[in-house]
C-alpha positions in Angstrom: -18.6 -8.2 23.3 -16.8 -5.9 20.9 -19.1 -3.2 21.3 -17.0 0.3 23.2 -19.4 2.7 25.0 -18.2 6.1 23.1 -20.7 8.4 25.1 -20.5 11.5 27.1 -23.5 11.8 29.5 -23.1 15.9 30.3 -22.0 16.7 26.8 -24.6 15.6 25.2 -26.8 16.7 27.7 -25.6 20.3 27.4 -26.0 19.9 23.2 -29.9 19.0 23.4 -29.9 22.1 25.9 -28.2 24.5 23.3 -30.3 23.1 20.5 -32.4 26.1 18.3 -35.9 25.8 18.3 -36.1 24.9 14.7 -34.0 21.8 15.7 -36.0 20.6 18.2 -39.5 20.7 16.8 -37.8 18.4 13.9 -35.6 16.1 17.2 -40.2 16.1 18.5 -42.0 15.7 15.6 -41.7 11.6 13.8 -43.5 13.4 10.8 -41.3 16.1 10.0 -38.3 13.7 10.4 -40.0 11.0 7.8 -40.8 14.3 5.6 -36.7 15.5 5.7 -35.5 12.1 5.5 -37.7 11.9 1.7 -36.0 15.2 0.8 -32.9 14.2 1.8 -33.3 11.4 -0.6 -34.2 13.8 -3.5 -31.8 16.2 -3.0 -29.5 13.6 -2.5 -30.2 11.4 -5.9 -30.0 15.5 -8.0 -27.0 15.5 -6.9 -25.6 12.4 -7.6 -27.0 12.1 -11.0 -24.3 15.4 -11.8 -21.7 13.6 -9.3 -22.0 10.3 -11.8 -20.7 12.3 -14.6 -18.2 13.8 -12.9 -16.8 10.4 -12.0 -17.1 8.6 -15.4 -14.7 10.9 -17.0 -11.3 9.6 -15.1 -12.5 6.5 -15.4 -12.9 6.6 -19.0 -9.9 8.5 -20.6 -7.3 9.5 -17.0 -5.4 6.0 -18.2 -5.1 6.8 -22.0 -4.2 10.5 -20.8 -1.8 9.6 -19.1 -0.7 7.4 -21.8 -1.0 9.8 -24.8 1.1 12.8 -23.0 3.9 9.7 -21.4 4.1 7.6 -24.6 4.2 4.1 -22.3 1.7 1.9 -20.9 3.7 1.1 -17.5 2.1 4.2 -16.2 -1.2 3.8 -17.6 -2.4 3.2 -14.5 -0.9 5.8 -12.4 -4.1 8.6 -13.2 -6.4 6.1 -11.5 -4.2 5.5 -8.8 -3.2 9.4 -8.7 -7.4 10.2 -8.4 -8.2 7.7 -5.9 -4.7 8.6 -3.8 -6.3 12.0 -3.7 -9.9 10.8 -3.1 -8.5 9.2 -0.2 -7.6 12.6 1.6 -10.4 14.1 0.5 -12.8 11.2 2.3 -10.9 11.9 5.9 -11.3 15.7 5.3 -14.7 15.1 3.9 -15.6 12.7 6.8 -14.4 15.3 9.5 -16.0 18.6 8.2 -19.8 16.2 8.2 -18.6 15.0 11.6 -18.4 18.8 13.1 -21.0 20.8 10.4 -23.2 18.2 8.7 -23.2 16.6 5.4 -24.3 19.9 3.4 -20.3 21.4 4.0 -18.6 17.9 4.0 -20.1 17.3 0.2 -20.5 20.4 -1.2 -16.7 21.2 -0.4 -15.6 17.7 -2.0 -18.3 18.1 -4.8 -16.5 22.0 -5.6 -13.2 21.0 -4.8 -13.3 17.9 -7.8 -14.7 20.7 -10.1 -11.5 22.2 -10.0 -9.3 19.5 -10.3 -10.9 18.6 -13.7 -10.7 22.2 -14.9 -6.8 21.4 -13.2 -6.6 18.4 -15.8 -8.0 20.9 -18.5 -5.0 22.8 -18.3 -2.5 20.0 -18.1 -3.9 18.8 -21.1 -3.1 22.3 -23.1 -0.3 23.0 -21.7 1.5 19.4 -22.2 2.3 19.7 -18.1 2.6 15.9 -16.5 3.5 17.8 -13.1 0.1 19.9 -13.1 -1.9 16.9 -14.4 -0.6 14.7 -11.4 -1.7 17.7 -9.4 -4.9 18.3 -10.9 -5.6 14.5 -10.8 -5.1 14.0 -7.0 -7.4 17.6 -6.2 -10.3 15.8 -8.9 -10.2 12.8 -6.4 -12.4 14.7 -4.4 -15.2 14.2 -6.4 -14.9 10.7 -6.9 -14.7 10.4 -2.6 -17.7 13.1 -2.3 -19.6 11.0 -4.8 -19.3 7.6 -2.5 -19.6 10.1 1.0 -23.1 11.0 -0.7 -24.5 7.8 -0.2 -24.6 7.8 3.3 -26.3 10.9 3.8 -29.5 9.3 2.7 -28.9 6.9 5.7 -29.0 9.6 8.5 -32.2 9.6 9.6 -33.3 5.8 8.0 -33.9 2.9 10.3 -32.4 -0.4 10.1 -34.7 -2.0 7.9 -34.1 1.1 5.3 -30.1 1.9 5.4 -29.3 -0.4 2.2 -32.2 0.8 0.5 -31.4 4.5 1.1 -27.7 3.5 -0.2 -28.8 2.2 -3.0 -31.4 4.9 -3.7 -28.5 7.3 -3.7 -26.3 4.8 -5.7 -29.0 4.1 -8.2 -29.1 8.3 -9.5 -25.3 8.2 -10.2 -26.3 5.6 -12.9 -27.6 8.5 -15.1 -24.5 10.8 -15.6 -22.3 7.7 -14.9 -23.6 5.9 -17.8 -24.0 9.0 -19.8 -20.2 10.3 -19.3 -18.8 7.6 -21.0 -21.0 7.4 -23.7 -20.1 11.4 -24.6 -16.6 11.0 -25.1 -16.7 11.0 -28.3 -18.9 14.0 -28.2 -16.4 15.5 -25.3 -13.7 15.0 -27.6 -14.9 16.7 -30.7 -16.6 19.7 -28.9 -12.7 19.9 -27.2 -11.3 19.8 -30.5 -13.8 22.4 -31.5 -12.3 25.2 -28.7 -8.6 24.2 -29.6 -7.6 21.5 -26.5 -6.5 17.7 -27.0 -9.9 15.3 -27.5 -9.0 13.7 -24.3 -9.7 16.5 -22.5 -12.7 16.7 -23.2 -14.5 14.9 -20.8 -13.0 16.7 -17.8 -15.1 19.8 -19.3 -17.9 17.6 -18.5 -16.7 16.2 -15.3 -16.0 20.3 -14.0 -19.3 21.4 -15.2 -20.6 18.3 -13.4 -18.6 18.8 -9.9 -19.6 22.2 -9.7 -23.5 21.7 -10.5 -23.6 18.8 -7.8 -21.9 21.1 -5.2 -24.1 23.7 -5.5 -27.6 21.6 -5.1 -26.1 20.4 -1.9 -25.0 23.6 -0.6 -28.5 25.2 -1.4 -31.0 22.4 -1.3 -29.7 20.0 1.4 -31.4 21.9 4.4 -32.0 21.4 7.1 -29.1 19.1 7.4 -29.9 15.0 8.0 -26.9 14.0 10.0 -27.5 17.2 12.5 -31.2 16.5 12.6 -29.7 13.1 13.3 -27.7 13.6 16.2 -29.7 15.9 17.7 -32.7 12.9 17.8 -29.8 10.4 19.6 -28.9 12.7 21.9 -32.3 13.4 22.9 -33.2 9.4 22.8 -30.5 9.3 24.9 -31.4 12.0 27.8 -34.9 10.4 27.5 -33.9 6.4 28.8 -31.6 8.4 31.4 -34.3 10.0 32.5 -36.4 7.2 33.1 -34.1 5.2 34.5 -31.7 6.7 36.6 -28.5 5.2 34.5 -26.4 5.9 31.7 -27.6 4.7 28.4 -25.6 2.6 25.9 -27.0 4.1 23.2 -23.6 5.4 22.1 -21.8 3.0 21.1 -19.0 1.2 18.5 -19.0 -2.2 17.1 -15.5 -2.5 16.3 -15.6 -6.0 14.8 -18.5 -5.0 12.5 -16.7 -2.1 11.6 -13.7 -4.2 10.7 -15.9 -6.2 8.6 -17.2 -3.7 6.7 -13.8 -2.1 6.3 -13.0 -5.6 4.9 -15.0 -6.2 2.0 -15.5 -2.4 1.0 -11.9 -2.6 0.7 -11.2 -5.6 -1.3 -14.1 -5.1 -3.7 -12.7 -2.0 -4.3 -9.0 -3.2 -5.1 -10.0 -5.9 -7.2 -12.5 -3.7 -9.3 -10.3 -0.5 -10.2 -7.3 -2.9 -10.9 -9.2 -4.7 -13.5 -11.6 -1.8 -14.6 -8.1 0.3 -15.3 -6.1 -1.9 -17.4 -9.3 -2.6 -19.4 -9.1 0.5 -21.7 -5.4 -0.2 -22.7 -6.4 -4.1 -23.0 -9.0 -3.5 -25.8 -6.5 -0.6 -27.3 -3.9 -3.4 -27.7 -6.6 -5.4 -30.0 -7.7 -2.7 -32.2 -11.1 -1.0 -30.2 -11.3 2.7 -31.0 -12.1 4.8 -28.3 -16.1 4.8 -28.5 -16.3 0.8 -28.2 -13.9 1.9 -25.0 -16.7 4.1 -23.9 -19.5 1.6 -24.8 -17.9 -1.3 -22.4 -16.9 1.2 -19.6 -20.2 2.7 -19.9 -21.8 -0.9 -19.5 -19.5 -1.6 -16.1 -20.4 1.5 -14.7 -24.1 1.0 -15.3 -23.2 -2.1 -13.2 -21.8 -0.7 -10.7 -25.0 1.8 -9.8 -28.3 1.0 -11.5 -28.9 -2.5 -9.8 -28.9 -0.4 -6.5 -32.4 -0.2 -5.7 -33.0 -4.4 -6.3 -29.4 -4.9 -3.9 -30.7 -2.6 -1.4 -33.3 -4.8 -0.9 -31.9 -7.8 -0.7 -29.3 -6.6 1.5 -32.2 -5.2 4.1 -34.0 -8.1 3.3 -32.0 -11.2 3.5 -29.1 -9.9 5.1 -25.5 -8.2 4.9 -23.9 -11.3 5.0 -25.5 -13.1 1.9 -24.7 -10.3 -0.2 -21.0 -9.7 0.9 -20.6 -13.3 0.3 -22.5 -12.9 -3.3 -20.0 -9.9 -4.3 -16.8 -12.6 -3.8 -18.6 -15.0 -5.7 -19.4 -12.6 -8.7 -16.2 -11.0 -8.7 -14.5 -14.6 -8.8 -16.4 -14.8 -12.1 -15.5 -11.2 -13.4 -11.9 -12.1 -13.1 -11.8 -15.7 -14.9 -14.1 -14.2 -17.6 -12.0 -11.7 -18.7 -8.6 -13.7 -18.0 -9.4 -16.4 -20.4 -11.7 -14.0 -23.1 -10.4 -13.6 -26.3 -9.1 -9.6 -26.6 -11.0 -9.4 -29.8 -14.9 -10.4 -28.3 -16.6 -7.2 -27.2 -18.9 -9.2 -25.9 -17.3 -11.7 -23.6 -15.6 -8.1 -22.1 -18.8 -6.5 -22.0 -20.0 -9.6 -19.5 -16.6 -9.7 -17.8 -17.0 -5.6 -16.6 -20.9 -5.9 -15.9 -20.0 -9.0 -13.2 -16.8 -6.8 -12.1 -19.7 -3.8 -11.5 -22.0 -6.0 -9.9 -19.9 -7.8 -7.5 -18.7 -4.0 -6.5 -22.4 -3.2 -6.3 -23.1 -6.1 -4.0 -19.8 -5.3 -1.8 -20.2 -1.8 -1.5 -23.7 -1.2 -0.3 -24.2 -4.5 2.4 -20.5 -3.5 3.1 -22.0 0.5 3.9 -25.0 -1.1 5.3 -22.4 -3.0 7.8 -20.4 -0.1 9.1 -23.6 2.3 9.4 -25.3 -0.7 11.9 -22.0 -0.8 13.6 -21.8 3.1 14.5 -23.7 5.6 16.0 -24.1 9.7 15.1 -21.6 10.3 18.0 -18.7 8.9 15.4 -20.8 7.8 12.4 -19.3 10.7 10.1 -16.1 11.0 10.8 -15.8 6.9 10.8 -17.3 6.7 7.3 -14.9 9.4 6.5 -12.0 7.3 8.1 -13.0 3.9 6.1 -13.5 5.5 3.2 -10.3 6.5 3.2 -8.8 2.9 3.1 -11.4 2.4 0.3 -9.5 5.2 -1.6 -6.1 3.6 -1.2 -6.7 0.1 -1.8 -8.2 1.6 -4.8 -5.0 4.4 -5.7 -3.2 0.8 -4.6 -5.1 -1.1 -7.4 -4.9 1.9 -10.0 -0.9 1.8 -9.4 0.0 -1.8 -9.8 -2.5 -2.6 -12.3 -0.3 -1.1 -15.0 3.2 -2.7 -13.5 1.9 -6.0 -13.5 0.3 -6.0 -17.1 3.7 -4.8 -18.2 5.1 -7.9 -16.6 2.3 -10.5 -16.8 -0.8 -9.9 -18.6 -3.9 -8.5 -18.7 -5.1 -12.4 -18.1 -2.8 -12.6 -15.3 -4.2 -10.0 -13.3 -7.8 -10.4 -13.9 -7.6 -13.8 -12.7 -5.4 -13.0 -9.9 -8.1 -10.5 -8.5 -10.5 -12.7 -8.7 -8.9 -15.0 -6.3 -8.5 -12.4 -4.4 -11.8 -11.5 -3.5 -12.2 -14.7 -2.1 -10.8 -14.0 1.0 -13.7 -11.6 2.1 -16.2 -14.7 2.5 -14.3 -16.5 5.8 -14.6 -13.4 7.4 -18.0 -12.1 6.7 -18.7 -15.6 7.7 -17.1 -15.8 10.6 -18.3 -12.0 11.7 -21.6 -13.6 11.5 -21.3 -16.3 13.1 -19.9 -14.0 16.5 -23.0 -12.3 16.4 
């Protein structure tokens, strides 16, 4: 029950026929699949570790940006929801160009095509354009979708018992530039200073630098390609039981409730986490932090959001999708009273509140990944990661874009409790998803 048979007996059948020989000695050989599948993993986390610094820089400074070349905080938000508006496109186009050619173009086309959006920003910046930076922000999306995209390569040729741990390996490297971005902005900022463009600027140098660097390990390094090697196995897995039994396999095949689950709580922990994470910035502004104690706190959420990876992977593999997605409503419940009723002036009662709003993304993301990669197959498995991702991007942009409206006619307090409520309402439905099965 809710499973749909998505196979096609003679196409895939003419596929494993047309398959190189390099292909097929990896679809024959267990050991050289276990061999790609570890340097998937490394090229994967080089990557990634460039792709985290990339992403920290939006993050960190798109909001006061905005701010700075606007002069009001009602539209602090909109870089954040400009970024992950574009990131959205870019994960369906990103999605369907891994669907058709492998993971290698899908990522290092996002990867590249971020680069350039930052070096987009750049030029906003100089030039005082708000038109180009709304551009530039949407095209430096990109990397922010390529960065999360990257995380299921490492799951292409993993078994069950592995997918959230190959998530979180992936996750786990972005920790490293993600944690150092923010940390540099002061650095950023002078060294922009230094070649005659705004401060704020200055960390979309590093972000482009970033981009392009993890674009080209993929698009040099990432071969042969997982999710091709990947098919290629299924298709031949599937020939094989057809063989040997006279009837068509079900090996292909979508669980659509499973997918809508892990569309679910992918969704609302991202909503609730870029909501809160973007008004946080102007919050501390408003009660006198400078701009490296901005960093500092931003640097610590983000540091939540990737390096307990590797532990959640585990957990997620070992006691189950379900525990976890429950756990990440549960912490981000906590998140959002913690930093609706801390004082504005305790750095340290904000630090907690963003490190629980990280980990209760952490915990959401990868058992939520972990749910839609059981719940597919590599006849659809792209181009379906592609398509969810998407809907992760806009209840993000969605977050990023009322975040700022709602501060301006609430409170910060307001809306930091008012997402933590809202993540509530993944548990009854992971629950309930569960209880199906």
């Amino acid at each position: 029950m809710g499973r749909l048979n998505v196979g096609n007996k003679s196409g895939d059948a003419a596929a494993l026929e047309d398959q190189p020989a390099w292909l097929q000695s990896y679809v024959e050989s267990p050991e050289k699949q276990r061999a790609l599948y570890k340097r998937t993993l490394i090229i994967v986390v080089l990557s990634q570790i460039f792709g985290g610094a990339g992403l920290a820089a939006g993050i960190t400074v798109g909001a006061l940006l905005a701010k700075d070349m606007l002069g009001t905080d009602s539209v602090a938000g909109l870089p954040t929801a400009l970024f992950t508006l574009g990131s959205a496109g870019a994960a369906l186009i990103v999605g369907r160009i891994s669907q058709r050619l492998g993971r290698r173009a899908g990522l290092a086309t996002g990867f590249l095509a971020g680069g350039i959006g930052a070096i987009g920003v750049i030029l906003s910046a100089v030039t005082n354009n708000i038109y180009m930076l709304f551009a530039s922000l949407l095209i430096y999306g990109a990397g922010s979708a390529t960065n999360l995209q990257a995380r299921y390569a490492g799951t292409d040729l993993a078994n069950a018992k592995q997918r959230a741990t190959a998530v979180s390996i992936a996750m786990v490297s972005t920790t490293f530039g993600a944690v150092a971005g923010p940390n540099l902005v002061e650095a950023m900022g002078e060294f922009a200073l230094s070649i005659g463009v705004p401060a704020l600027s200055g960390p979309f140098i590093l972000a482009a630098a970033a981009y392009m660097i993890a674009g080209l390990v993929l698009l040099f390094f990432l071969r042969p390609d997982p999710f091709v090697v990947a098919r290629a196995i299924a298709i031949a897995e599937r020939k094989a039981v057809e063989g040997s039994t006279g009837i068509q396999a079900e090996t292909y095949s979508t669980d659509r409730r499973g997918i809508a689950v892990a569309a679910l709580v992918m969704v609302l922990t991202q909503l609730v986490m870029v909501a809160i994470m973007t008004m946080t910035p102007v919050h501390m502004g408003h009660h006198g932090h400078g701009l490296s104690a901005v960093g500092m706190i931003i640097g610590f959420h983000i540091g939540a959001m990737y390096l307990p990876s590797l532990l959640t992977g585990i957990l997620v593999d070992k006691i189950g999708r379900t525990v976890m997605a429950v756990a990440s409503g549960v912490t981000l419940l906590a998140s959002g009273v913690l930093a609706a009723f801390a004082p504005g002036e305790s750095m340290l009662l904000l630090t907690i509140a963003l490190i629980l709003l990280g980990l209760g993304w952490n915990f959401g993301l990868i058992s939520g990944t972990a749910l839609l990669v059981d719940a597919t197959n590599p006849a659809n498995r792209a181009k379906m990661q592609g398509t969810i991702d998407v809907m992760v991007a806009l209840s993000g942009a969605t977050g990023g874009m009322l975040s700022g409206v709602v501060v301006a006619h609430s409170s910060y307090g307001f809306l930091s409790l008012a997402g933590g409520i809202l993540s509530l309402v993944l548990i009854p439905f992971v629950i309930w998803s569960s209880r199906m099965k």
